[in-house]
Backbone as CSV, one residue per row, in Angstrom:
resi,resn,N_x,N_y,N_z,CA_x,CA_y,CA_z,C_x,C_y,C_z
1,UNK,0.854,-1.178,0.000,0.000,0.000,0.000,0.891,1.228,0.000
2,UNK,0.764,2.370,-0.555,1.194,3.363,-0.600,-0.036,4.451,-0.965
3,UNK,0.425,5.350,0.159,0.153,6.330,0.661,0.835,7.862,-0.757
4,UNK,-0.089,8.751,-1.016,0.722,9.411,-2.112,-0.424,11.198,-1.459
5,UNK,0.803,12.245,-1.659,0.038,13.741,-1.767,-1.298,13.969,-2.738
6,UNK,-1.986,14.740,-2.351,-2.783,15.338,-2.789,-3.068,14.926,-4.088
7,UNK,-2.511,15.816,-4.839,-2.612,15.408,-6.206,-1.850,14.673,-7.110
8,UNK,-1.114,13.521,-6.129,-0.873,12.057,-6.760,0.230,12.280,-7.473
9,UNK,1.354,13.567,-7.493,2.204,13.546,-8.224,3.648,13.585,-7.732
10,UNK,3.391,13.518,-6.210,4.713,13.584,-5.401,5.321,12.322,-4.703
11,UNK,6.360,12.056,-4.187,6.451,11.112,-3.718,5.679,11.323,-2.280
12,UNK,5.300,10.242,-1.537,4.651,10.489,-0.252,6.053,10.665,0.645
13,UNK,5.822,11.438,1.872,6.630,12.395,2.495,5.766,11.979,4.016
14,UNK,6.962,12.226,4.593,6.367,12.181,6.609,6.734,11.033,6.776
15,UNK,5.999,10.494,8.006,5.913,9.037,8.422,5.586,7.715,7.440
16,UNK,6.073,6.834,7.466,6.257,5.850,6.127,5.977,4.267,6.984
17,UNK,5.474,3.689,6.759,4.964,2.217,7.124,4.662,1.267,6.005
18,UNK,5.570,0.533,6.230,5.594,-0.729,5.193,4.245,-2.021,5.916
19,UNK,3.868,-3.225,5.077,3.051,-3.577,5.620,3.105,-4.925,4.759
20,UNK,3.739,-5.934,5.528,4.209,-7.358,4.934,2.675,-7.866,4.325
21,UNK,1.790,-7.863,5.030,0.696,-8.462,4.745,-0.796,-8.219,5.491
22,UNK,-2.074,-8.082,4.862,-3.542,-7.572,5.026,-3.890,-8.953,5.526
23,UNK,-4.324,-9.261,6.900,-5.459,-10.200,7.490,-6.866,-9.788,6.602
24,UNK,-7.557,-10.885,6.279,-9.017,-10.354,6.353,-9.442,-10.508,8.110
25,UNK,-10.633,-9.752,8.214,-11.266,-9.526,9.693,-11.940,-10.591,9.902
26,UNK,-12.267,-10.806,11.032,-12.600,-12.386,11.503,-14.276,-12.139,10.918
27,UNK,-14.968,-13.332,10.856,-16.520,-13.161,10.249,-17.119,-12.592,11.608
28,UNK,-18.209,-11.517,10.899,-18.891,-11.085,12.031,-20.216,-12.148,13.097
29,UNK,-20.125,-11.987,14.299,-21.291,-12.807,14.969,-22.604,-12.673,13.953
30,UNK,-23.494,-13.591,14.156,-24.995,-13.697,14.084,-25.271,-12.806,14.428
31,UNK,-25.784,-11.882,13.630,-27.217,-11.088,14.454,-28.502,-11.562,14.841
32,UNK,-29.071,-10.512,15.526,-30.164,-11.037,16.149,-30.617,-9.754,16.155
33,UNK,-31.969,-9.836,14.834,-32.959,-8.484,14.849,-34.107,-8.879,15.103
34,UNK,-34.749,-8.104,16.412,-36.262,-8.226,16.464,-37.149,-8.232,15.037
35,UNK,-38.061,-9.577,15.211,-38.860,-9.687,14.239,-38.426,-10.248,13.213
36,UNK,-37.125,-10.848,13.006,-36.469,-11.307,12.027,-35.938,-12.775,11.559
37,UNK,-35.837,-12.807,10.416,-35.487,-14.402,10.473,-33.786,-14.703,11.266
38,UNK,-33.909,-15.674,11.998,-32.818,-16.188,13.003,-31.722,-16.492,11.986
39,UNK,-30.427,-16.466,12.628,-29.279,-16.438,11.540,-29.138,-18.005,10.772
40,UNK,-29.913,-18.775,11.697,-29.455,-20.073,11.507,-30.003,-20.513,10.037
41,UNK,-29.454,-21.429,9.104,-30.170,-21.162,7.865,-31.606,-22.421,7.797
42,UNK,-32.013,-23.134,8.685,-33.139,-23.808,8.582,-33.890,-23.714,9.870
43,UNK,-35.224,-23.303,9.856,-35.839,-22.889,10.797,-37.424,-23.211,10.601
44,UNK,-38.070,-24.009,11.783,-39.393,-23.937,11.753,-40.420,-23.021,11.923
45,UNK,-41.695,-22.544,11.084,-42.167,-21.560,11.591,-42.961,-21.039,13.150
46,UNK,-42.815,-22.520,13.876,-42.664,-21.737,15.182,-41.783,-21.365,15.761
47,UNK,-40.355,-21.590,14.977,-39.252,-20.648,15.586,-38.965,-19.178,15.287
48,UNK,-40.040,-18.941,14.426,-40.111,-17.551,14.174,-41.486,-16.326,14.641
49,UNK,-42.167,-17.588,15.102,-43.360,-17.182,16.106,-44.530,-17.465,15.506
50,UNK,-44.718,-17.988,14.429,-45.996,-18.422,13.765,-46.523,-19.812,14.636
51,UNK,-48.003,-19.817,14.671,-48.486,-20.856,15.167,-49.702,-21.448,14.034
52,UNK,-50.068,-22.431,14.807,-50.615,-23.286,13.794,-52.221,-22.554,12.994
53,UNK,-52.347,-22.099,11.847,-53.115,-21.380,11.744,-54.592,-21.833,10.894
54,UNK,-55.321,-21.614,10.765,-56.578,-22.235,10.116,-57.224,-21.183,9.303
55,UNK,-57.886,-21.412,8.272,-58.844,-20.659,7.153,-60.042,-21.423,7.336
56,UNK,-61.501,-21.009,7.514,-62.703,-21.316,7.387,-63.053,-20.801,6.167
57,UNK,-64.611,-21.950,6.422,-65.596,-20.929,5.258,-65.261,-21.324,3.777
58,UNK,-67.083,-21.437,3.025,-66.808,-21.628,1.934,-65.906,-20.724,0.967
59,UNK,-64.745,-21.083,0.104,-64.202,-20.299,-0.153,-62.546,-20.179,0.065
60,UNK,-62.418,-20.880,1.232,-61.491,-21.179,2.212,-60.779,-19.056,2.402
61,UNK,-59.940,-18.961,2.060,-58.823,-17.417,2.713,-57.762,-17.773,2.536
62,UNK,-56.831,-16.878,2.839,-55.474,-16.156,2.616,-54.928,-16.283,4.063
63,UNK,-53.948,-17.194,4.439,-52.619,-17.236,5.501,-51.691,-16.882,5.105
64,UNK,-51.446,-15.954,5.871,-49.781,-15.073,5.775,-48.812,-15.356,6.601
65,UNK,-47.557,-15.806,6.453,-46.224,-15.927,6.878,-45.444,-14.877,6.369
66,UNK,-45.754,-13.804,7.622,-43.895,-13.192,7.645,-42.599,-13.956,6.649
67,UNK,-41.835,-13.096,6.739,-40.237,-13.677,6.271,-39.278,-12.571,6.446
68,UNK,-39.521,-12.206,7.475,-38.703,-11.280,7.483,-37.249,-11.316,7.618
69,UNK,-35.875,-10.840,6.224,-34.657,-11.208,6.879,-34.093,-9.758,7.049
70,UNK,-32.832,-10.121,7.324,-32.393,-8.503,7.923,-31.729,-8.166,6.193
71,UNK,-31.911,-6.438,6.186,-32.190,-5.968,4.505,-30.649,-6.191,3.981
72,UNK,-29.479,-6.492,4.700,-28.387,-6.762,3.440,-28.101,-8.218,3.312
73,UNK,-28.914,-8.946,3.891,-28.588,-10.705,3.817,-29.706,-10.950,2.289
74,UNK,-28.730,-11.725,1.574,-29.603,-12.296,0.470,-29.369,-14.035,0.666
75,UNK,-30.517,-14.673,0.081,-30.577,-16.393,0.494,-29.638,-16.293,-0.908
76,UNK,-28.703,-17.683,-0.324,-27.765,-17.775,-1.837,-28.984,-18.381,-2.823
77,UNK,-28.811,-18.602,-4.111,-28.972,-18.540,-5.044,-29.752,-20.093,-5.537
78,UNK,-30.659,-20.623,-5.630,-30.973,-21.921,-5.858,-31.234,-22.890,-4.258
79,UNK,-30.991,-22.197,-3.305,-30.775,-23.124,-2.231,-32.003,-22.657,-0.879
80,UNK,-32.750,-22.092,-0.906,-34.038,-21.385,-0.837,-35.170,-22.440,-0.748
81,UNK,-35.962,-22.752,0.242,-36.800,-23.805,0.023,-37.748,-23.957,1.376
82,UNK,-38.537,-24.350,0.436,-40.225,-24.514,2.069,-40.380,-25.943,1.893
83,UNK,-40.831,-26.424,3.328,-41.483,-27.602,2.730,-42.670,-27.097,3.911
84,UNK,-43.864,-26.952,3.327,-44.846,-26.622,3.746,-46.406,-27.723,4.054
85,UNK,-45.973,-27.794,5.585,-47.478,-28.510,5.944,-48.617,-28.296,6.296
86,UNK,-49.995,-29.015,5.682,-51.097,-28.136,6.048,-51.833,-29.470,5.731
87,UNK,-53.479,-29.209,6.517,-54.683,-29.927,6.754,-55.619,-29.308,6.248
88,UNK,-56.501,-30.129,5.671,-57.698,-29.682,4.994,-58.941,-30.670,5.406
89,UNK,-60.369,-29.951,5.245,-61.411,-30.981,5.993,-61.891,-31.853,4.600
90,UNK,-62.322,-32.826,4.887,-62.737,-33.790,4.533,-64.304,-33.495,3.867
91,UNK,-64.919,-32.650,3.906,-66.251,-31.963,3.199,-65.230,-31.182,1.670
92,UNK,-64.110,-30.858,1.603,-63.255,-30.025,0.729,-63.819,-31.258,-0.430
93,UNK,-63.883,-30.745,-1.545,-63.679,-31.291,-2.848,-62.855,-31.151,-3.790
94,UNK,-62.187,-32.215,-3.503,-60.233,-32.188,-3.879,-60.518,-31.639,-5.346
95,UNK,-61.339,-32.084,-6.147,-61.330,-31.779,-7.741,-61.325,-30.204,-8.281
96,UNK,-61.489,-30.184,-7.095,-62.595,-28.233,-7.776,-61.503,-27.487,-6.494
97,UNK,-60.681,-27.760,-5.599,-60.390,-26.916,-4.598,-58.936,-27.118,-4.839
98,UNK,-58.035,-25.660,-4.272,-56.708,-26.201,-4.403,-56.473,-25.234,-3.242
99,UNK,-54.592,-25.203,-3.496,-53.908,-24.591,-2.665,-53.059,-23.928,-3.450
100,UNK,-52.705,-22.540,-3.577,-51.587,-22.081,-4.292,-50.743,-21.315,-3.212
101,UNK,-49.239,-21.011,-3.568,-48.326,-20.761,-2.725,-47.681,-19.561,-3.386
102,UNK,-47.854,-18.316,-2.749,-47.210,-16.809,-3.041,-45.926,-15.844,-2.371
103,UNK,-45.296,-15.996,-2.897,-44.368,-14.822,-1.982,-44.106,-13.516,-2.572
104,UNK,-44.429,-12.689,-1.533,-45.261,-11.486,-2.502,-45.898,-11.450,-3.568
105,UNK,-46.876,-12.101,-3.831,-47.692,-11.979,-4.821,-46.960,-12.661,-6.253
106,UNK,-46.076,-13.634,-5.835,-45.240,-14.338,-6.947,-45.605,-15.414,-6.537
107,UNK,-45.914,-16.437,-7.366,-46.535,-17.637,-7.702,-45.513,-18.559,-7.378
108,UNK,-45.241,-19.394,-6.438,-44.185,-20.385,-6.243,-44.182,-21.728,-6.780
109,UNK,-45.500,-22.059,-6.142,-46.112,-23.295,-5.633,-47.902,-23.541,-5.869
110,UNK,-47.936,-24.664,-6.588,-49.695,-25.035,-6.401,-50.734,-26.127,-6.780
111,UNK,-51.452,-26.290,-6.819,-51.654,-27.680,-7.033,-53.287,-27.827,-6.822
112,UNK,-53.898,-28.791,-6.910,-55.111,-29.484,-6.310,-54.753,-30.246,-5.018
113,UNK,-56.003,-29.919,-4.374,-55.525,-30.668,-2.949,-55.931,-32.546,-3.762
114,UNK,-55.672,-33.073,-2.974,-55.733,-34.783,-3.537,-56.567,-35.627,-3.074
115,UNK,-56.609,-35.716,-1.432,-57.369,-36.727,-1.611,-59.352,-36.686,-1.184
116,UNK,-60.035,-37.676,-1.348,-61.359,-37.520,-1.169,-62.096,-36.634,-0.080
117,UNK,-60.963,-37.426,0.981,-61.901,-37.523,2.811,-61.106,-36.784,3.404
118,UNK,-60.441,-35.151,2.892,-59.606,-34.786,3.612,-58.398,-35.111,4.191
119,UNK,-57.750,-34.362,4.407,-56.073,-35.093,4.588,-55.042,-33.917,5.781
120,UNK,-54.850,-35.173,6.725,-53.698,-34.048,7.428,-52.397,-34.762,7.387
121,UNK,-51.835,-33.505,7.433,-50.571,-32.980,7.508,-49.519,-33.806,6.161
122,UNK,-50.660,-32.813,4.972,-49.966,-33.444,3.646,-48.756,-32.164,3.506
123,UNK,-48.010,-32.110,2.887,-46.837,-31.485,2.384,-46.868,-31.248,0.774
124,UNK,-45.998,-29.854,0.758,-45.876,-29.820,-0.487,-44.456,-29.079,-0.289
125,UNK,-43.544,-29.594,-1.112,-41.918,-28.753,-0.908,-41.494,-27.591,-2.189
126,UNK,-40.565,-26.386,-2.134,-40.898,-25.775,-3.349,-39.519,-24.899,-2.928
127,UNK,-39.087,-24.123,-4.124,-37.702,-23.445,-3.992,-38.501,-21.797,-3.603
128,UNK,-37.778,-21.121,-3.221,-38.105,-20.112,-2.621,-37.130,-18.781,-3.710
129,UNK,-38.280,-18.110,-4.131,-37.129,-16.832,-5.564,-36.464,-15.691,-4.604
130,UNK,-35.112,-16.096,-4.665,-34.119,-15.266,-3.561,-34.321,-13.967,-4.274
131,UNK,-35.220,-13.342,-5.078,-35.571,-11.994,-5.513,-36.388,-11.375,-4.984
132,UNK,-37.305,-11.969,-4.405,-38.356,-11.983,-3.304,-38.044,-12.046,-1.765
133,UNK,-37.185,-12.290,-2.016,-36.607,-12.631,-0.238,-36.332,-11.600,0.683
134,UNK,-36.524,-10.464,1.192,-36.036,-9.582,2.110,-36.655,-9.199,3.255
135,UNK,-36.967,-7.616,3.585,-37.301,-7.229,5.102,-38.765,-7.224,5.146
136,UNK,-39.392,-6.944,3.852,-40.832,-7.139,4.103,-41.352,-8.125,3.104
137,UNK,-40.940,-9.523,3.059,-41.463,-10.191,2.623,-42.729,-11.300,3.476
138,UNK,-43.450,-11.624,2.532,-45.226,-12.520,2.768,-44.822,-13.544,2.220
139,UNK,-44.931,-14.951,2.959,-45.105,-16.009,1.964,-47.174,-16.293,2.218
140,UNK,-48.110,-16.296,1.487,-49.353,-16.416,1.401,-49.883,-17.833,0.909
141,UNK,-50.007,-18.393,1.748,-50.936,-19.827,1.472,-52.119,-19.444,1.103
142,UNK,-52.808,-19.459,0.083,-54.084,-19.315,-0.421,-54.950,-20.486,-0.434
143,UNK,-56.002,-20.397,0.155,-56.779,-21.588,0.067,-58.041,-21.512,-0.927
144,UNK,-58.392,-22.260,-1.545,-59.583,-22.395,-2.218,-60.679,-23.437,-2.303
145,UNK,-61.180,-23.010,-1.395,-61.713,-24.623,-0.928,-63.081,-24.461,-1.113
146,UNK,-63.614,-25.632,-2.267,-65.163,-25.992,-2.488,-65.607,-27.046,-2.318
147,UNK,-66.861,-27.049,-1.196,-67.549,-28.195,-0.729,-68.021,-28.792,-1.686
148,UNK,-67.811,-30.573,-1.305,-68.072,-31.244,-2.106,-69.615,-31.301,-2.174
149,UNK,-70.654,-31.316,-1.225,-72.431,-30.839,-1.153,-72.509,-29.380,-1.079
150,UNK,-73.860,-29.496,-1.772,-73.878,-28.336,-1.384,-74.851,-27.773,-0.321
151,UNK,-75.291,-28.559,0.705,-75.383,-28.282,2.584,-74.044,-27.755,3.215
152,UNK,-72.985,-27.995,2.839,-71.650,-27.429,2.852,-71.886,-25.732,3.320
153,UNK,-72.383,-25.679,1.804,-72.427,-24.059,1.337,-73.375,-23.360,2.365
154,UNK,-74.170,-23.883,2.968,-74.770,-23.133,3.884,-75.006,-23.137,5.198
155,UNK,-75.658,-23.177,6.149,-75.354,-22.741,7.627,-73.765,-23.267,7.823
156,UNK,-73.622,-23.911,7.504,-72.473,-25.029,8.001,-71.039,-24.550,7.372
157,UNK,-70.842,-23.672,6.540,-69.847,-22.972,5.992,-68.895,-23.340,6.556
158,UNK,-68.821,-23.338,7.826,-67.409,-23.786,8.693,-67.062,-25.088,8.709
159,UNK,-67.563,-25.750,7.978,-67.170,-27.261,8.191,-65.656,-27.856,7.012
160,UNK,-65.710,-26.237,6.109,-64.559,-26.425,5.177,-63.784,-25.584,5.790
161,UNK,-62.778,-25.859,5.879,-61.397,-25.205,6.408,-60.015,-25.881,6.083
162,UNK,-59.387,-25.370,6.316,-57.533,-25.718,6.253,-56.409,-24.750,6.955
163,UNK,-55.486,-25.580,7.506,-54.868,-25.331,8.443,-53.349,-25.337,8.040
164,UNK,-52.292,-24.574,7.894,-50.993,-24.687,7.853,-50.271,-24.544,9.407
165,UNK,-49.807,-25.984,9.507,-48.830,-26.246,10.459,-47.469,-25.172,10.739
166,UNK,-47.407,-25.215,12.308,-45.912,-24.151,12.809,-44.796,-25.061,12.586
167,UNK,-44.732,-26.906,12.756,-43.678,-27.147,11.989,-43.283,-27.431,10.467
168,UNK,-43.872,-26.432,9.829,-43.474,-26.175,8.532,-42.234,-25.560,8.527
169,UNK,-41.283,-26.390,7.706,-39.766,-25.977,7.544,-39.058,-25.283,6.325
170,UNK,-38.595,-24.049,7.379,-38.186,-22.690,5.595,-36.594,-23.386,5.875
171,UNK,-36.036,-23.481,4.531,-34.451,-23.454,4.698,-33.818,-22.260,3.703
172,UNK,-33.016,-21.255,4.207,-32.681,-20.123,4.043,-31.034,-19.792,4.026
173,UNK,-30.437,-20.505,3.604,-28.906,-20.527,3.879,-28.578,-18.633,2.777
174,UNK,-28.173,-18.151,3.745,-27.734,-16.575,3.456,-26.309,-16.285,3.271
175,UNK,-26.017,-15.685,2.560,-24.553,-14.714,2.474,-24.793,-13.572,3.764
């Protein structure tokens, strides 16, 4: 390294220090930001405070998962991934009802639910777009759920629902 005047045309002058060789600095600790995803790169969503959540009603609704990471960490590149568990009732009519999977309003993941008589704690696994990934990110389970009768559809509305599980597992390996 050398040190040079002002306008780069003199030799440098004063005190003079040679310098055999540059350490890089040791890696910095884990942070730890309120509200944020934990440094560790695989984490359940009740380790981030989500609990087990449910959608009623013909029609089924919209579950939202936080993701919040801290704003200069990006997930490396291809290695980004949910495997996401959830329950659905047994009145659902797998043919006509599904589940689609959003992070911010970007289409990940989706499908028809499958089977006849309702099903718990089916899974669906999916890569996660590290373009999408930052301080205010939503991952949105959308439900769409149509009774297979249609007594379903009325007083009883609540008898269709679906539920995404807190041990649903995000893996998030970050720079």
């Amino acid at each position: 390294f050398l040190l040079s005047s002002r306008d780069g045309r003199a030799l440098p002058s004063g005190i003079v220090q040679r310098f055999e060789e540059v350490k890089r600095p040791p890696p910095m600790e884990p942070r730890r930001w309120r509200d944020t995803l934990p440094p560790e790169p695989q984490v359940t969503l009740k380790e981030i405070g989500f609990k087990d959540t449910t959608t009623r009603g013909y029609r089924g609704g919209v579950i939202t998962i936080p993701l919040r990471m801290i704003p200069d960490e990006r997930v490396e590149f291809g290695k980004g991934r949910m495997e996401l568990i959830y329950s659905y009732a047994a009145q659902v009519d797998p043919e006509r009802s599904r589940l689609d999977v959003l992070v911010n309003d970007v289409a990940v993941s989706g499908g028809a639910l499958r089977e006849l008589n309702g099903q718990a704690r089916a899974t669906v696994s999916f890569e996660l777009p590290p373009n999408e990934l930052g301080p205010d990110s939503k991952l949105h389970a959308v439900f769409n759920l149509v009774p297979r009768t249609k007594e379903c559809m009325g007083i009883n509305h609540v008898a269709s629902w679906a539920t995404v599980h807190s041990d649903s597992v995000l893996t998030v390996p970050r720079e």
